[in-house]
N, C-alpha and C positions, 0 to 999 in steps of 0.2 A: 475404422481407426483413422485419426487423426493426427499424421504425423508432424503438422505443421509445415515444416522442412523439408515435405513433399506430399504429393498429391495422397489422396486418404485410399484408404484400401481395405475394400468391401468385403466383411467376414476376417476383420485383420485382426491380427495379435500378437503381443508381445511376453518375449521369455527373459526371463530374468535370476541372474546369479549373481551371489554377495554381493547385491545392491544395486547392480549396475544392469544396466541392457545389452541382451547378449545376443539377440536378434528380433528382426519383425518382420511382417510380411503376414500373408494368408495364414490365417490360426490351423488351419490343416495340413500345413508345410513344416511347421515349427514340431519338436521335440515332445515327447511326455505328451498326458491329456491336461489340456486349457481348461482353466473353470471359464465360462461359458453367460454372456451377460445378453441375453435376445432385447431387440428394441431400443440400444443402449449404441451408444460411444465411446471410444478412450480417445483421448488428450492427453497431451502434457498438462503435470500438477500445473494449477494458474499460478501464477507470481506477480502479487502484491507487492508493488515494486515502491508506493509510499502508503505506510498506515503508522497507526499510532495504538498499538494492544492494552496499552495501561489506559485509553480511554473509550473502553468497546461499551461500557455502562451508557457514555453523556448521553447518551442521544436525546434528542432535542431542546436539549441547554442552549436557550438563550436565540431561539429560534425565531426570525426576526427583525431580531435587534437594526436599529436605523444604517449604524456604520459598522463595518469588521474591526475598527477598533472597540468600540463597545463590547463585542461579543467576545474578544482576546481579554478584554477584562475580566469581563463574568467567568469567563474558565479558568482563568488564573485563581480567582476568588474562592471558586469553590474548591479547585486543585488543593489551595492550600491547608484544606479542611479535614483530609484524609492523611495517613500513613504508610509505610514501608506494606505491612499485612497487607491493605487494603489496596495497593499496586498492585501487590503480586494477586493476589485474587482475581482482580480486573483483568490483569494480564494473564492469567490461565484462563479467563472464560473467550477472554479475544482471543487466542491462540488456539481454542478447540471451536469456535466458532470459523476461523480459519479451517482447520482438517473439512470440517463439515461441508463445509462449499465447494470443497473442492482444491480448496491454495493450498501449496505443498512450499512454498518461499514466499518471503515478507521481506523487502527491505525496511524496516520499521525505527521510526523517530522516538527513541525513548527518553522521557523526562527522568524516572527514577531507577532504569536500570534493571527494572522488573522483569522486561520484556525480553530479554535472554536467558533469565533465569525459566519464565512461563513456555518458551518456544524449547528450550534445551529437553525442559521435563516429559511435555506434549509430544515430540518428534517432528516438530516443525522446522524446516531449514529457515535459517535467515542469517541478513546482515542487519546487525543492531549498532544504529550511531546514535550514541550516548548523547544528549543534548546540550551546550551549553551557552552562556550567555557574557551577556556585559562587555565594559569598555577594558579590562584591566584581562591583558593573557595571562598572566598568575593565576590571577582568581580564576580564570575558566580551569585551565590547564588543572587547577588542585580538585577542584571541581569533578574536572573527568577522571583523575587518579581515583577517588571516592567513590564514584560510580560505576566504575572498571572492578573496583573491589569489591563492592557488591554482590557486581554481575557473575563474580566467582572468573575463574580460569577454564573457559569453554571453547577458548582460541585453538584451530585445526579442526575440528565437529563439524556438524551441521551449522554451528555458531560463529558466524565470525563478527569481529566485534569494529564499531568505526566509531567516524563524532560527526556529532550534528551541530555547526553554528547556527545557530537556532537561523538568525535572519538582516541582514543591512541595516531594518532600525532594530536588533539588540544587539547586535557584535561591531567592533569596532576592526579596523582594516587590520590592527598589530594582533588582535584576536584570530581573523580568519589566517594573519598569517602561520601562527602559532600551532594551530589547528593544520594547515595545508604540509607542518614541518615533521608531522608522525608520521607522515607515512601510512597511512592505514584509508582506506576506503570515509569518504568527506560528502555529506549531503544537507543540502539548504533547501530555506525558502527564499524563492526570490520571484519578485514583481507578479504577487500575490493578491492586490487591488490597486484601484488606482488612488484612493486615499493615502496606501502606503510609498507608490510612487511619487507622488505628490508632496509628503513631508519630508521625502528622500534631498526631492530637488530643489526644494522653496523650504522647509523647517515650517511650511506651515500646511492649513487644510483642517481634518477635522482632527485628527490627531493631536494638533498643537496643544501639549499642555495638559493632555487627557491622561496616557499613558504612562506611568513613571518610570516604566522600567527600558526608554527609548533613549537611544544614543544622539548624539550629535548630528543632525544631519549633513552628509555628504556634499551634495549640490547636482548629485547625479545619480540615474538609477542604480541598482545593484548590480546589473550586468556590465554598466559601462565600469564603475567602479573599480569590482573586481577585475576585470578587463586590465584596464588601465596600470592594476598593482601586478599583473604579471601573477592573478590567483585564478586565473579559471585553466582547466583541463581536464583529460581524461576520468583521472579518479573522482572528481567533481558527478554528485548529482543534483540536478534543480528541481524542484518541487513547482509544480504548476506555473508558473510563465503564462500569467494569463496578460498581461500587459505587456508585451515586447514589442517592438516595431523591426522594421528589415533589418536595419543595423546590428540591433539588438542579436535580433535571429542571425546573420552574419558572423557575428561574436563568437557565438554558443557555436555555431557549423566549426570555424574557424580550430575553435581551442578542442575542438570535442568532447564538448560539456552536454552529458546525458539528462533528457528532460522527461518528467513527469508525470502526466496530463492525469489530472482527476476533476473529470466535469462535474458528477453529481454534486460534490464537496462544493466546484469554483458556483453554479448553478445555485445553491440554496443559499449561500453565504451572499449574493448576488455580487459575485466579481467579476462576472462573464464570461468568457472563454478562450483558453490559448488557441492560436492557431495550429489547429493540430496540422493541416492538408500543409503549411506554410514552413513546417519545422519538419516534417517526414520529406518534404520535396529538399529542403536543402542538405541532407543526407543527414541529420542529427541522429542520436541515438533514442528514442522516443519511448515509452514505455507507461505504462498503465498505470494507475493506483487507486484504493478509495478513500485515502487521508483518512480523518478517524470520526468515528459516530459521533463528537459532538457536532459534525458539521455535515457529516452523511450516514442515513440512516442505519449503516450498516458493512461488514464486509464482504457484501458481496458483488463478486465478481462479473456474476452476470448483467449485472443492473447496470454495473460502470461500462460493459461492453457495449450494452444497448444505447448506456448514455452517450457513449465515444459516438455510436454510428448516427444515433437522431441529430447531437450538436453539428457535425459536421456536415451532415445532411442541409439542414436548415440553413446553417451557416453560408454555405456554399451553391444553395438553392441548386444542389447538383444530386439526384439519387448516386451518383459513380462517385462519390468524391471519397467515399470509404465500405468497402464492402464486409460482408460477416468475414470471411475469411480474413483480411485485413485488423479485424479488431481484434479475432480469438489471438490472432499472430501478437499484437501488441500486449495482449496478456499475458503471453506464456512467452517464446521468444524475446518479442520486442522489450520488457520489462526485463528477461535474464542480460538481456544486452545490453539496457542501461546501467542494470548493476554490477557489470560484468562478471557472468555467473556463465554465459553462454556456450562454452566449454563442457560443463559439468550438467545444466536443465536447460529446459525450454521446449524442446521441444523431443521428440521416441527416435531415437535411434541406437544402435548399437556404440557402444562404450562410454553412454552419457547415464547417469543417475536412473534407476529406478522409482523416479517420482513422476503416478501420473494418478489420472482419474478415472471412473467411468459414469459417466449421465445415463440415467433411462430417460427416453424421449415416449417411454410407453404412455398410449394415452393422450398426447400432445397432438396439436393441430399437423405438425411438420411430419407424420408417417401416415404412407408411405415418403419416405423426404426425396426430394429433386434437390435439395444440396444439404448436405448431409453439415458442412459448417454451421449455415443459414439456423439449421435445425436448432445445434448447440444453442449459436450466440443469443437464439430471438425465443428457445422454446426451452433452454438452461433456465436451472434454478439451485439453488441451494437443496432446496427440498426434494432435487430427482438426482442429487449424489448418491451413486448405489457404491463406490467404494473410493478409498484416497491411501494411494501409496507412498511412504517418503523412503528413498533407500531400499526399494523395494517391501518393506516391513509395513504389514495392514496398521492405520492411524486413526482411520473412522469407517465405519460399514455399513450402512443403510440398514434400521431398525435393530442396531444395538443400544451400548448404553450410551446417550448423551452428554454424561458429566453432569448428575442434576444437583450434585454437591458441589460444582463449580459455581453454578449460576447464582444457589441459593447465595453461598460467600460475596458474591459480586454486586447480587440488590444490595445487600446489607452496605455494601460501602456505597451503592450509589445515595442509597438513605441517607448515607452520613454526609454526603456532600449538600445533596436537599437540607440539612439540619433537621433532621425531625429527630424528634425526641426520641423515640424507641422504635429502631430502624427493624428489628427481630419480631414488633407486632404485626400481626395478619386484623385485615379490618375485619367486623362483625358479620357475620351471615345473615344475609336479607334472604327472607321470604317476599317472591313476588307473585300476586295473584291478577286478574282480570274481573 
């Protein structure tokens, strides 16, 4: 067992009553007979600390593309080609592809407000910030009233609901302040590539005049920005920071603005990389995410933890500069931390949430394991989830049912965003011979 919060413990196990963790330690010490997992692991549920569940379908939209504005295009494009149904569908299959891997919390950037309806139904905990945009705080503000209503009344649940200013070039300053005046849990994107930093501080680059739906620009990044307007702080999360310099980073230590870091996303979109080793050394609050399938291929957890340790490896041209243990931490604590959830998950201990998981490593390179983290981060998969608890309450189980009703609903809309004509057709059966 992996406590995170302290050192693992061999043959460990944890007991759990009305949801919550009631003790752990040696599974032969503890209470009642344990069901019993050989070859396997428990962790804390991971926590998706930025995804996007209404768009678990894109994957590989637009794959590519020259500049990230171009590709902000194309997904807009197609976004606006589906419906209400056809969120929620996407958002139910993201949401059970979540249990599946293992994530028991999402902090999740919702467009349409689906995504707390889909995580509510599923038994997925999450913070859901409702997305919104533009130069006019009316408009957003009615905006998120619409969206809020949707999303139904799931406030006190596993659901808690916030806003997402989308980003420096779609919100304007009277916007984000607007936004910072709820009260409620506030996460952005900020200095996301450096095209977007670039049109932030000059109005020009590749941007200029491509985008329609771009604000004014500033004359400064978004960190200095907000900064500057007395908008950054605790409740604040920033989404990938993959462009910030010391300062910058200074700022974010400064105010205690929670970041992040989703390589595989910054890595295929080619925007580079935050300084992860740069933002954990100046005591920021740091945390995991895999943004959403249209820009990585997936929610899964494992893949981003491998990605944290290779970039920063590479980066750093240092094996020590991040270790397995260090990344699982960023996914399960370090991610509760950012969204301040760290009270409640993150990591097995008594009187925190019963949401965890358990991996078989059966079969895997790493058994016998010499570190039994190492094992998880490098020899995890989605595919060796043998169980996923939220609130103690079984979510997903190794070789039950998948949801294939989900999935089937979820091509269908990805069709419809492709345009094809009749998204419900299955192609012809080939016969293939030699």
């Amino acid at each position: 067992m992996l406590p995170v919060d302290g050192p693992p413990i061999e043959r460990g196990g944890v007991a759990v009553e009305d949801g919550r963790i009631v003790a752990v330690g040696p599974a032969n010490e503890l209470e009642g007979e344990p069901e019993t997992f050989p070859e396997s692991a428990i962790v804390p549920g991971l926590v998706n600390a930025h995804s996007h569940l209404e768009y678990a379908v894109y994957a590989g939209f637009g794959d590519g593309l020259a500049d990230f504005g171009d590709w902000i295009s194309l997904h807009q494009e197609r976004k606006n080609r589906i419906g209400w149904g056809d969120y929620l569908a996407i958002a139910r299959w993201g949401a059970s592809e979540c249990l599946a891997g293992g994530v028991t919390t999402v902090g999740d950037a919702s467009f349409s407000g689906a995504a707390a309806v889909a995580a509510d139904e599923l038994g997925l905990r999450a913070i859901v910030y409702l997305e919104v945009f533009g130069a006019d705080p009316d408009e957003a503000l009615r905006r998120f009233a619409e969206l809020r209503e949707r999303a139904g009344d799931r406030v006190g649940g596993r659901i808690t609901i916030g806003i997402s200013p989308h980003a420096p070039y779609t919100i304007s300053l009277e916007t984000y302040r607007a936004c910072a005046e709820l009260g409620i849990p506030v996460a952005t994107h900020i200095s996301e590539s450096r095209s977007e930093v670039e049109f932030l501080e000059t109005g020009g680059g590749p941007w200029a005049g491509l985008i329609p739906f771009l604000v004014r620009a500033p004359g400064k990044t978004g960190t200095r920005l907000l900064a500057d307007e007395g908008l950054l702080g605790p409740v604040l999360v920033a989404a990938h920071c993959t462009v910030v310099d010391a300062d910058e980073i200074a700022l974010l230590a400064e105010h205690d603005v929670a970041v992040v870091h989703c390589p595989r996303s910054n890595a295929l979109l080619g925007c580079g990389f935050a300084p992860l080793t740069e933002l954990r050394a100046a005591g920021i609050r740091v945390g995991l995410g895999t943004d959403s399938p249209a820009s990585t291929p997936s929610f899964d957890m494992f893949e981003e933890m491998r990605t944290a340790v290779y970039v920063a490896r590479g980066r750093e041209r240092n094996p020590a500069a991040i270790t397995a243990s260090d990344a699982l931490e960023l996914a399960t604590l370090g991610s509760a931390r950012a969204l301040g959830l760290d009270a409640e998950v993150g990591s097995l201990a008594p009187g925190k949430r019963a949401d965890l998981a358990v991996v078989s490593l059966s079969g895997s390179p790493y058994l016998p394991w010499e570190d039994p983290a190492a094992a998880v981060v490098f020899g995890g998969s989605p595919e060796r989830i043998e169980l996923t608890l939220v609130d103690g309450e079984e979510r997903y189980r190794r070789g039950g049912e998948r949801w294939p009703e989900l999935r089937r609903s979820a091509e269908r809309a990805r069709a419809r965003m492709l345009g094809e004509a009749r998204p419900d057709a299955r192609p012809p059966t080939r016969a293939l011979k030699s």
